[in-house]
N, C-alpha and C positions, 0 to 999 in steps of 0.2 A: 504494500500500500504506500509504505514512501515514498518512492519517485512518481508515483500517478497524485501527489499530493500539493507539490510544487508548482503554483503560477496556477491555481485555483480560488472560485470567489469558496467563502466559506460564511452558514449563516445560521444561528444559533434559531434550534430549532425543539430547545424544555418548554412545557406547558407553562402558560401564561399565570399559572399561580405562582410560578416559582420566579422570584425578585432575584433577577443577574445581571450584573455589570454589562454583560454581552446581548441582552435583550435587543431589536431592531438594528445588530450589528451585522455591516458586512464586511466580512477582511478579506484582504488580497493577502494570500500563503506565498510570501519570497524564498522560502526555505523551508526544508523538510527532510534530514538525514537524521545517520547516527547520536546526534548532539541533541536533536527535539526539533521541533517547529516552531518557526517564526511569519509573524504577519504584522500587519497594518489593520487596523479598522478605517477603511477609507469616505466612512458615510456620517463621521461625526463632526463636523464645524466646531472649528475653536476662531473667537475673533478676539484678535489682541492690537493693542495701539501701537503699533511697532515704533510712531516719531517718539516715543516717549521712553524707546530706546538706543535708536537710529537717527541723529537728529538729519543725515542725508536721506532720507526714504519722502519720497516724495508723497502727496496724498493721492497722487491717480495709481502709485504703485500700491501702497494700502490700501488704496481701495479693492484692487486687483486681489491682495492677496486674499481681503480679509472677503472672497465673493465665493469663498469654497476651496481657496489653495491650502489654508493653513489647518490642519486637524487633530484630534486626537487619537494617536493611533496603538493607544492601548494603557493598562496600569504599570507596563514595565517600566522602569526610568520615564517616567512621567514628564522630566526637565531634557531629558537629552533630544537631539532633534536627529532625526531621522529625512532622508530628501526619497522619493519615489518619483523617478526620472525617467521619462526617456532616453536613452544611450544618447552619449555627447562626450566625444572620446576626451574634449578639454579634462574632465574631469575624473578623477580617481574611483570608482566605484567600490564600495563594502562588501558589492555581491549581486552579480549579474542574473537577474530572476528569469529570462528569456533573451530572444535575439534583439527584441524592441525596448527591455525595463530593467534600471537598476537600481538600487538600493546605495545613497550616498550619507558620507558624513564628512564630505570633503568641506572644509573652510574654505575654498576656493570658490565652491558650488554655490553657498550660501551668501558669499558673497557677492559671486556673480548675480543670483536673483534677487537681493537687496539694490545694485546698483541696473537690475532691469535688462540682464544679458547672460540669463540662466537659460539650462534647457528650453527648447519649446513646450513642450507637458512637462508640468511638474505637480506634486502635493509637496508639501514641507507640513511633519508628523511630529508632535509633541510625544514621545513614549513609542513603546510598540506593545504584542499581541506575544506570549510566548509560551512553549507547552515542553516540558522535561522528556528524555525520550522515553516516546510508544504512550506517554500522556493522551496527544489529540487521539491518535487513534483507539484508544479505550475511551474515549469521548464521542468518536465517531458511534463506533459499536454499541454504543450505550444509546445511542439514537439521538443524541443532543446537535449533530452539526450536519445541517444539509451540504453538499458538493457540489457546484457546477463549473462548468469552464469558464475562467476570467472573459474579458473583454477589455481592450485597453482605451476603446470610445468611452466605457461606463467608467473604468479609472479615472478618466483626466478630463471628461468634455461633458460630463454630466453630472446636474446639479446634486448634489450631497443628499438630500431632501427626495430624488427622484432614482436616486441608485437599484434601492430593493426593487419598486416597480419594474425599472427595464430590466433588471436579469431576470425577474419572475416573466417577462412577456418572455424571454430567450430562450429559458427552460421550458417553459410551454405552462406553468402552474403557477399559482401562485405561494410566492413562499411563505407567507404569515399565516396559512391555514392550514401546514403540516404542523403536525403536533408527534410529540416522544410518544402518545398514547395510541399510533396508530392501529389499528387493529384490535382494540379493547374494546370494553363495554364497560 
């Protein structure tokens, strides 16, 4: 199951009584070996004043970032910032998830999309998503995590707020009405 794991949407799919961090989350899986799994949650919006860190960032750049680039992508290191990129050879990648996506934490990267000459697609991720190994997949089996093929339109070009919907048209169902209880009474 590992390597069919990597560069997959993943979406938490426990019964609605049960109160989880991962509730309406969709993660894009970068990684998935011997070591555990790692992702993103790509559908959470975090908006932050960046001049009031930045005082070069422009406000049409802020605006830019703060319209779905910047988000939460998970409880692991919360503060560390993770870049989910299209390949742009300028830049050093963490971990190249496909032929089109990588995974950065180049200072360079960050820089380059603060001064507005970063990748073409990008998210910039507050934290990530991460599972010990053979964790996700006893998670899987347990029934808690639907599977479908990424998309890298619903990655980068689609609104945060509208994510779950288009991969539920792609898959052909929709996913907020599987339930862990299927086949019960």
């Amino acid at each position: 199951m590992k390597d069919t794991l990597k560069d997959k949407f993943l979406y938490f799919c426990a019964p609605e009584s049960v109160e989880d961090y991962f509730n309406n989350s969709l993660i894009f899986l970068c990684a998935n070996d011997d070591n555990g799994s790692y992702g993103l949650i790509i559908n959470r919006t975090v908006e932050i004043k960046l001049r009031d860190y930045f005082s070069s960032v422009s406000t049409k750049l802020e605006k830019k970032l703060n319209s779905g680039k910047i988000i939460l992508g998970g409880p692991v290191q919360p503060m560390s910032v993770y870049v989910l990129h299209s390949i742009d050879k300028r830049f050093k990648p963490l971990l190249e998830v496909n032929d089109e996506i990588s995974v950065s934490q180049d200072v360079n990267l960050i820089k380059a999309i603060l001064d507005d000459d970063g990748p073409e697609e990008f998210l910039v991720s507050f934290g990530f998503t991460g599972w010990s190994k053979g964790q996700l997949e006893n998670e899987i089996l347990s029934g808690n995590w639907l599977i479908t093929p990424s998309n890298k339109e619903i990655i980068f070009n689609t609104p945060n707020e509208q994510k779950i919907n288009k991969v539920s048209k792609l898959a052909g169902f929709d996913l907020k009405t599987v339930s862990v209880n299927h086949g019960s009474s």
